[in-house]
C-alpha positions in Angstrom: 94.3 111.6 91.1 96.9 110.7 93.9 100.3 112.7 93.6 102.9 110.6 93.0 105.4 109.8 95.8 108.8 109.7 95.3 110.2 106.0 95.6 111.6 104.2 98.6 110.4 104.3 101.9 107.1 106.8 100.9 106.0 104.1 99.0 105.9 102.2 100.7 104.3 103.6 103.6 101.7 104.8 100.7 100.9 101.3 99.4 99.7 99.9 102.7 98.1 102.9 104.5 94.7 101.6 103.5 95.2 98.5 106.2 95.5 101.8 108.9 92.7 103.4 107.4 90.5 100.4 107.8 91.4 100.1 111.5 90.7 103.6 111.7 87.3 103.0 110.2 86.4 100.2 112.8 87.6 102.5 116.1 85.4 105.2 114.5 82.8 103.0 114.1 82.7 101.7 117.6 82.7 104.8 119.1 79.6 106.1 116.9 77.5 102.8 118.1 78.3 103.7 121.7 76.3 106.8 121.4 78.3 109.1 123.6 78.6 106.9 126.3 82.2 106.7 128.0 82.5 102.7 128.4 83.2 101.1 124.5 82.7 97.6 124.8 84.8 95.4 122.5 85.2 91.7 121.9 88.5 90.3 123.0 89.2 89.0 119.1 88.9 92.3 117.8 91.0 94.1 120.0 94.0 91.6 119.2 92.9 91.7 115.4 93.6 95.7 115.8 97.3 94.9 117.4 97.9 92.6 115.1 97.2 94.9 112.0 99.4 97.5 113.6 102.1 95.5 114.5 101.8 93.7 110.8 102.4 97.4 109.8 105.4 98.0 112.2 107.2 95.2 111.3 106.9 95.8 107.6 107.9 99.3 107.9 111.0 98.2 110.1 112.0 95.7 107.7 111.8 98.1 104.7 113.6 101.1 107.0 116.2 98.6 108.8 116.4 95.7 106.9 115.7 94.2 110.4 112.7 93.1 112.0 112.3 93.5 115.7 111.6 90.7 117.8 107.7 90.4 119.4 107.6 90.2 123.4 107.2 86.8 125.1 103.3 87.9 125.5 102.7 88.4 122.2 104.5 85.6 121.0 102.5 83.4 123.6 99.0 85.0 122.0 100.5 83.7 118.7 101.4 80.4 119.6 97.8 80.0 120.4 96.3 81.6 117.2 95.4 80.1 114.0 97.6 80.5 111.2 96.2 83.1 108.8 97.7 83.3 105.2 98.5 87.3 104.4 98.4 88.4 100.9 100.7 91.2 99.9 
């Protein structure tokens, strides 16, 4: 059984690791099916799915840590503007 974090920030941090882990999954993966070969090649979707799970984790730690969330560059935001919306569930 998990040991028991103490409350606050840890938390947290432990309650949406497995997003991280996931992405972590994926790069592994990748780099198995390139079979020691130096060049990965990855579709342009997936790389900014992997950004955005990262920076969904960033900003979410920030607000928890700060109370304040930082504000995305004017790339990003322009990447976003184009995108979908996609509902997150918590």
């Amino acid at each position: 059984m998990d040991k028991q974090l103490d409350g606050g920030i840890g938390n947290f941090v432990h309650r949406r690791l497995s997003q991280l882990k996931v992405l972590a999954r994926l790069v592994e993966h990748e780099l198995s099916a390139a079979k020691g070969s130096k060049d990965i090649n990855l579709e342009r979707d997936l790389v900014e799915n992997l950004l955005d799970t990262v920076e969904i984790f960033i900003e979410d730690f920030e607000v928890a840590h700060t109370g304040v969330a930082r504000e995305r560059t004017a790339a990003r935001a322009s990447v976003d503007a184009n995108k979908p919306a996609v509902t997150r569930l918590s």
